[in-house]
N, C-alpha and C positions, 0 to 999 in steps of 0.2 A: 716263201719267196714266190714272185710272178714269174710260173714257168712259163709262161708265153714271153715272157718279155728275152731281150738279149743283152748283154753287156760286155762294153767294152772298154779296155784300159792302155789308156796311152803312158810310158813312162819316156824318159829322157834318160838321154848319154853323151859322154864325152865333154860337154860343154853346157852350160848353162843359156838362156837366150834364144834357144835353136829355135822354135817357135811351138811350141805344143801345142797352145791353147790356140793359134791359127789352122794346125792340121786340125787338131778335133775337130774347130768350128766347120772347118771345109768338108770335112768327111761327114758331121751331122747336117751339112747345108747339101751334098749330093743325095743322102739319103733323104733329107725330105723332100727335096726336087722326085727323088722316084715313089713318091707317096708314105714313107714311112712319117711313125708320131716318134719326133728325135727329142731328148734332152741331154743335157751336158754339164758335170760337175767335178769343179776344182778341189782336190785335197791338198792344202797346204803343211809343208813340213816344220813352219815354225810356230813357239809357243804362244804367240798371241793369241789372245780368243779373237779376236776382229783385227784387217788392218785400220781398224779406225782410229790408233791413238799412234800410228805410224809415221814420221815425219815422211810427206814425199820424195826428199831425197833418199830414203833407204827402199822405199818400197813404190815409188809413180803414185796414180791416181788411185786413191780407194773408190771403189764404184755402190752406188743404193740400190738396192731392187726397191719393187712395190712395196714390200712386208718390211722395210726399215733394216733390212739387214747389211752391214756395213762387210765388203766383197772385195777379193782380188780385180783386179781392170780384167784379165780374160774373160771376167763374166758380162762384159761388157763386149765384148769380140763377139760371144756367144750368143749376145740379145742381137747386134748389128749384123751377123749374117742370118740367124734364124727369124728374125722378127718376132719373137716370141719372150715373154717376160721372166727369168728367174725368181730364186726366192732362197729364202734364210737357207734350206735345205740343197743348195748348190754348190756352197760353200761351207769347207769343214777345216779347220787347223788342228795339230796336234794339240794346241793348247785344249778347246772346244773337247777333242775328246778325252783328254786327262781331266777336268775340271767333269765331267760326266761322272767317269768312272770312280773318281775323287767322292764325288756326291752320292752316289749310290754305295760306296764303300760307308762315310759317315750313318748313314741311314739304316746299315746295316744289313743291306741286299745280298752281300758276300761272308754273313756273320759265320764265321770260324773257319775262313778259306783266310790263303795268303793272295793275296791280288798281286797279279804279276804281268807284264806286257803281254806273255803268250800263256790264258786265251784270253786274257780280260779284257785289254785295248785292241787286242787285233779281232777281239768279237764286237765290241762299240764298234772300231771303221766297219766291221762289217754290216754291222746293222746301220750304220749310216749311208754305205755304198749301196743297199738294196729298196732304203725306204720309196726314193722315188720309183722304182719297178715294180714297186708293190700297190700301187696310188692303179695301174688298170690305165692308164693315160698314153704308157709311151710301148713302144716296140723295142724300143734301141734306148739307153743310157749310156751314154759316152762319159767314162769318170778317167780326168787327167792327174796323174800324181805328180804333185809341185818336187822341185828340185831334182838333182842329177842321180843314176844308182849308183851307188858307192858310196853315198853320203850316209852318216850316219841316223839322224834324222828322219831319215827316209826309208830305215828297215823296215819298221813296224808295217807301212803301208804296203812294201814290197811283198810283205811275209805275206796279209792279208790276201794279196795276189793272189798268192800260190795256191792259199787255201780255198779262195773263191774256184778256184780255176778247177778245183777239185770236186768243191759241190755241185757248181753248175753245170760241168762236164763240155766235152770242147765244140758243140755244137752252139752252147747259149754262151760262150763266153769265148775272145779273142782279144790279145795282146799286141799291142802295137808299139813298136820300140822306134825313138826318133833320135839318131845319131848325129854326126858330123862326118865328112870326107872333104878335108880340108885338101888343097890344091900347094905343095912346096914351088914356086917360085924355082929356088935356084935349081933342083931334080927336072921341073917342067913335068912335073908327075903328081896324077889324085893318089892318096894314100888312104889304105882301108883299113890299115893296122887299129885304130884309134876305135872305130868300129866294129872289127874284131873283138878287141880286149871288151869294148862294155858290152855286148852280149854276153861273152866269157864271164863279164862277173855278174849281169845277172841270170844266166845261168849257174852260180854258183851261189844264187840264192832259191835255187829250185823253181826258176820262170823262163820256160820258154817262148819264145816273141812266134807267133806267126806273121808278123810283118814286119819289115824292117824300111822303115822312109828316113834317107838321106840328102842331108842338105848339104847343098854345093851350089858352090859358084860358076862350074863348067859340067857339060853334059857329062854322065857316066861312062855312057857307049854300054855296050852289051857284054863286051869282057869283066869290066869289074859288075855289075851285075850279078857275074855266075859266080865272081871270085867269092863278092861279098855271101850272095847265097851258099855257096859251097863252105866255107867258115862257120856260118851262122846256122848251117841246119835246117835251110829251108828252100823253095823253089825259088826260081830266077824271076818269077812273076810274080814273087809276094816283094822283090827287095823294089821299091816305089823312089824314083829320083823327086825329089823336094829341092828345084833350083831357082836361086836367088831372083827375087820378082820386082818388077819397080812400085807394084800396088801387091797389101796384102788381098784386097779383091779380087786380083787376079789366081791365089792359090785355088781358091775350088775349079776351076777351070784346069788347073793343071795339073789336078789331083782326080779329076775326070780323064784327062787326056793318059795318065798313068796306069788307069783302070783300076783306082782304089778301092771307090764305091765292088766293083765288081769282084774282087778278089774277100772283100767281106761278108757280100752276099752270099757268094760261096762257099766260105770258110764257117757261115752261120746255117747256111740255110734259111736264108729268108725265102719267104715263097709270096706269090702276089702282088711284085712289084712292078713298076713300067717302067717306059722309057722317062730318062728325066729331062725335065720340062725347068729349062735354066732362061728363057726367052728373058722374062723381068732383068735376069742377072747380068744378062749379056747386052741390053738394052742402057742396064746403067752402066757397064763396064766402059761402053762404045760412047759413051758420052761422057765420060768420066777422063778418057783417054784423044776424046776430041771435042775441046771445048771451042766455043766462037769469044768469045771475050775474055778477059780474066780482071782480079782487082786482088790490092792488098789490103791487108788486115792486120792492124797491129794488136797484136796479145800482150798487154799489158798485167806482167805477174809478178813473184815474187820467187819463183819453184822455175823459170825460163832452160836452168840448164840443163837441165832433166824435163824432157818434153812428156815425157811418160807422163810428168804430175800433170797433166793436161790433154791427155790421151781423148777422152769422150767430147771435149771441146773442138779437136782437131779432126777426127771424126766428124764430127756434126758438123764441119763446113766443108769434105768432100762428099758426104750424102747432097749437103743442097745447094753447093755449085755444080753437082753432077746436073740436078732435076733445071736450073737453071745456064746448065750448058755454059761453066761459067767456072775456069779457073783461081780457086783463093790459094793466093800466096801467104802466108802469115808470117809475118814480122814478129820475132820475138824478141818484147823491148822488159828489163828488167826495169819493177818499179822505183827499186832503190838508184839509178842511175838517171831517174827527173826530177830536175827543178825547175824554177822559171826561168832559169838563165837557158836553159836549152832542149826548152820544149818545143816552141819553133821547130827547130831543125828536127827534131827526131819525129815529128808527128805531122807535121806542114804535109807530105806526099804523101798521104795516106789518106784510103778510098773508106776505112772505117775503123772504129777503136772497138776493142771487147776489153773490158775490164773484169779479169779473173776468178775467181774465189780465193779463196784465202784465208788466217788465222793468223791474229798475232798485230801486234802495232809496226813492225818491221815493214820497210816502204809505204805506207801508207799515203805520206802526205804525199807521195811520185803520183797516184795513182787519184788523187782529188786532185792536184795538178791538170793533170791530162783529163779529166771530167770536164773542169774549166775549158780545159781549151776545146776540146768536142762541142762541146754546146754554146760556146760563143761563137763558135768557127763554121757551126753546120755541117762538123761532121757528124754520119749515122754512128750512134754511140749505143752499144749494147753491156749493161751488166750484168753478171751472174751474181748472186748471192752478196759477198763482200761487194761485189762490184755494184750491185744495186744501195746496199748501206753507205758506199763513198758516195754515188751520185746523191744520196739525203744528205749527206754530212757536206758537200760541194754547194749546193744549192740553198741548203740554210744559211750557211756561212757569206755567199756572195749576192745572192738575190733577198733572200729575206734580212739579212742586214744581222741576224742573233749572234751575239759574242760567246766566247768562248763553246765552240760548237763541236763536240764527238760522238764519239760510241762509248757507251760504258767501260766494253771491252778495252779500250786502249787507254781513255782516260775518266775512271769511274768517278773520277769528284768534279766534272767540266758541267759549268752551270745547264748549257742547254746538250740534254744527253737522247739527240732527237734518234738514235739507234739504243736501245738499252736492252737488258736482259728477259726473259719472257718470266712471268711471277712463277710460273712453274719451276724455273730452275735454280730459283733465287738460293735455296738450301741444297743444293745436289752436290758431293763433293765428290762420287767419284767420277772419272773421264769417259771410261768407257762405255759405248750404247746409248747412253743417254741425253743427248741430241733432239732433237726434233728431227726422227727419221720416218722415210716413207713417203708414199703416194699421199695429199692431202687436198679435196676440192676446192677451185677456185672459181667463183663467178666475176665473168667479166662485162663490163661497163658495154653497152652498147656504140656505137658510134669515134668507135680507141681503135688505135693502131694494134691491141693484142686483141680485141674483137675480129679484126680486120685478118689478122695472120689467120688465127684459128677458124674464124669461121660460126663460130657456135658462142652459148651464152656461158657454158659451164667446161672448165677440165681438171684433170688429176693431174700433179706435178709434182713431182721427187724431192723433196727435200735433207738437209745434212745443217744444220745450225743450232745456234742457242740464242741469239740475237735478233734483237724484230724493230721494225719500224713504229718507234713511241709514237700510241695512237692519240698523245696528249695533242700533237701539232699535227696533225690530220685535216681541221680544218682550214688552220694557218697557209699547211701547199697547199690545197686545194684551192682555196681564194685566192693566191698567186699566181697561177699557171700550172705549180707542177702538177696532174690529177693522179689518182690515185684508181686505177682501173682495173685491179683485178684485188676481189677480197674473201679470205677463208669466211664461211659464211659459219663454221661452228664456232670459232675464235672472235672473229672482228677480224683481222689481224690484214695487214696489207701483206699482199704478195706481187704487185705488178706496181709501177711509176712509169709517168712517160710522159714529155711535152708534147702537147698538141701544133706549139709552131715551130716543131722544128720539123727537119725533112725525116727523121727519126731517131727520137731516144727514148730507150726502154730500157727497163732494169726491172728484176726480178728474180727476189728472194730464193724461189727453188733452182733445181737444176734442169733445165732443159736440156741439153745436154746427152741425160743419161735416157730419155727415151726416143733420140734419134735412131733409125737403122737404114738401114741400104734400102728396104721396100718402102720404110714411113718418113723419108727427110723430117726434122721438127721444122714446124711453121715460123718458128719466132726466129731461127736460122736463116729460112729462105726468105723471111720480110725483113731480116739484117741484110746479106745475102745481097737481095732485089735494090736495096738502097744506097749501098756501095756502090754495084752497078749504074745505079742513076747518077751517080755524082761522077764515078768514074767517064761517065758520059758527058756529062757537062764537062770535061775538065777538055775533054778531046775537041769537044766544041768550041771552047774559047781558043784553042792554042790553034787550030781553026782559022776565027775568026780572023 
């Protein structure tokens, strides 16, 4: 193990929700403000190997890194305040490490032992909790344990604690427990009990918390404080108030203002740090919380009731209405509730359309509707992924005049199938991982509106699919207007679409999205974004006139 390096583990209690994966970020976003090398990794309690075969409604958005690794969304909280990229190695589920241990048993690595959780799995998480602190890169590894303690699920990892906490000794390693102090109404009283009991139990899995960060709704004040401290076994200055925010960007500020960073500096012994330098943070905070304009945006999905499934999208339009000083409000319109009878009304007031990602023929035709109307109407129209395949399946069908026009995926025997499957996946039967995942290059057209955003000839963009734009009618849009401006150059394979007369419509395959953050707004955002704003301008103009 990297005895230089430090480690720290956040669990949960009381409730689920509470925000762990926001305190980490916050506390690895203070220390690298005072110069430390932070990373931060999620261990998951359930058997999936990936959530990538996870329907959004059980689990939100699954997030890509560079390396194709299919990820909880807080690794996505972690990329947007650190500005920095994760990887397959950031995320670990119980499944991941049973299927390990599983394999190394077949192989015969444990030949004439019994394999049993304690030490076999709790030595995998351990070897998976140290590998990034042993990489020489980082000071500090912040590793968040998914799910609440108490849960069963969640022993192995707890135990693992214990035992870390023993090797590393308590200068290189600190425990950070994030409860609940709920507020009773009828009492008009916070309550600590709840808080109590879960350190109680996990201290009765042999982990004692040196911190205790409590979320509430109302200030703690300095008595409960000592109460909580004096229950919990620890100082009045480790128990850190965690109170309800209108922005999660605002938590590291108020995890500064608690003296979090500070009480871990101390509890580790870090030595060599500065003051921290949060200017950028506070720069976007300040703009972010005072904007000169604003517009709406309707999110066009299928996943709308659960916003989680749309988390780095929602994201990526407060990073670049911050930088544009420029309020987005997002309309969330389910796709399955448009037709033509009443697209009109639901999209008429609206400064721009995002057409979603997505899986599955479910709302479809809602969401090639609303294309139609985006781009007869002149509103700026941005797709993602699905949303760039409906706008080909839209534009075949209506400007190029071809009958019977889909995706493979929804209807594999439709004569013109200008989205089909990519030949590589032609024979893949099983679901998981096997996607077109990861970072993959894309050259862009000169003289394009995604020239224009980016700036540059060439970039990397994220992708999650199996579907691609049939490069059979490639030439077909292209001599009709739609161009075809950004392309993998190892593939062929189209990755960018966009009309040149319109005031903007872009669609593309990858996810932009997942490499937005707080320091790097995504450009294809802010030239969405920027053209909202323009319309929204004119509209004020005419009513004006």
């Amino acid at each position: 193990m990297a005895e230089s390096c430090k480690y720290i583990f956040v669990t949960g209690g009381v409730a689920s929700s509470l925000g762990k994966g926001i305190i980490s970020a916050s506390l690895a976003k203070l220390l690298q403000a005072r110069g430390f090398s932070v990373t931060i990794q999620k261990f998951d309690p359930y058997i999936n190997i990936d959530p990538g075969t996870l329907n959004p409604y059980e689990h939100g958005e699954c997030f890509v890194t560079d390396d194709g690794a299919e990820t909880d969304l807080d690794l996505g909280h972690y990329e947007r305040f650190l500005n920095f990229p994760t990887s397959q190695a950031n995320n670990v589920t119980t499944g991941r490490v049973y299927q390990s241990v599983i394999d190394k048993e077949r192989k015969g690595e444990f030949l004439g032992k019994t394999v049993q959780v304690i030490p076999h799995i709790t030595d995998e998480i351990k070897r998976r909790v140290l590998l990034l602190g042993q990489t020489g890169r980082y000071d500090v590894v912040i590793t968040e344990i998914g799910g609440t303690v108490g849960d069963i699920e969640s022993l192995p990892f707890i135990e693992t604690v214990r035992q870390l906490r023993w090797d590393l000794g308590s200068q290189n390693s600190l425990v950070i427990h994030l409860t609940l102090v709920p507020y009773i109404a009828a009492a008009g009283e916070l309550k600590t009990k709840p808080t109590q009991n879960s350190v109680k139990s996990l201290l009765s899995y042999g982990v004692q918390p040196d911190i205790v960060v409590c979320r509430t709704e109302y200030e703690l004040g300095e008595s409960i404080k000592r109460k909580v401290a004096l229950f919990c076994n620890i100082q009045p200055e480790q128990v850190i108030q965690s109170i309800d925010a209108a922005s999660i960007y605002e938590v590291p500020l108020l995890m500064k203002k608690e003296r979090l960073d500070e009480v871990v500096i101390d509890r580790l012994k870090l030595n060599n740090f500065q003051e921290p330098d949060l200017a950028g943070w506070e720069g976007f905070l300040n703009r972010l919380q005072k904007p000169k304009s604003s517009v709406r945006i309707g999110l066009i999905g299928k996943y709308v009731e659960l916003k989680d499934a749309y988390k780095s999208i929602a994201e990526a339009f407060v990073h670049a209405g911050a930088q544009l000083e420029c309020k987005v409000n997002i309309s969330w319109i389910h796709s399955e509730s448009l037709h033509e009878d009443n697209i009109e009304d639901k999209l008429h007031s609206l400064n721009g359309v995002l057409i979603a990602p997505g899986f599955g023929a479910r709302g479809i035709e809602g969401k090639v509707d609303a294309v139609k109307y985006a781009r007869e109407n002149n509103i700026p129209y941005f797709g993602i992924c699905l949303g760039m395949q409906c706008a080909v399946i839209e534009y075949a069908r209506n400007v190029l005049g071809l009958k019977d026009v889909n995706s493979s995926e929804f209807s594999p025997n439709a004569e013109n199938r200008v989205i089909d499957l990519m030949a590589e996946q032609q024979d893949i039967e099983d679901m998981g991982g096997t996607m077109r995942l990861g970072a993959y290059t894309c050259h862009l057209a000169e003289g394009t509106k995604a020239f224009e955003a980016y700036g540059r000839k060439e970039v990397s963009e994220r992708h999650r699919h199996r579907y691609e734009f049939n490069n059979n009618y490639r030439e077909q849009f292209n001599a009709s207007g739609m161009v075809t401006s950004g392309i993998n150059p190892e593939k062929d394979l189209v990755e960018i679409i966009e009309l040149p007369n319109h005031p903007w419509f872009v669609g593309v395959q990858f996810h932009p999205e997942y490499k937005s953050t707080v320091a790097n707004p995504h450009p294809l955002f802010v030239g969405f974004v920027n053209a909202a704003m323009q319309k929204a301008l004119k509209g004020k103009e005419k009513q004006t006139a």
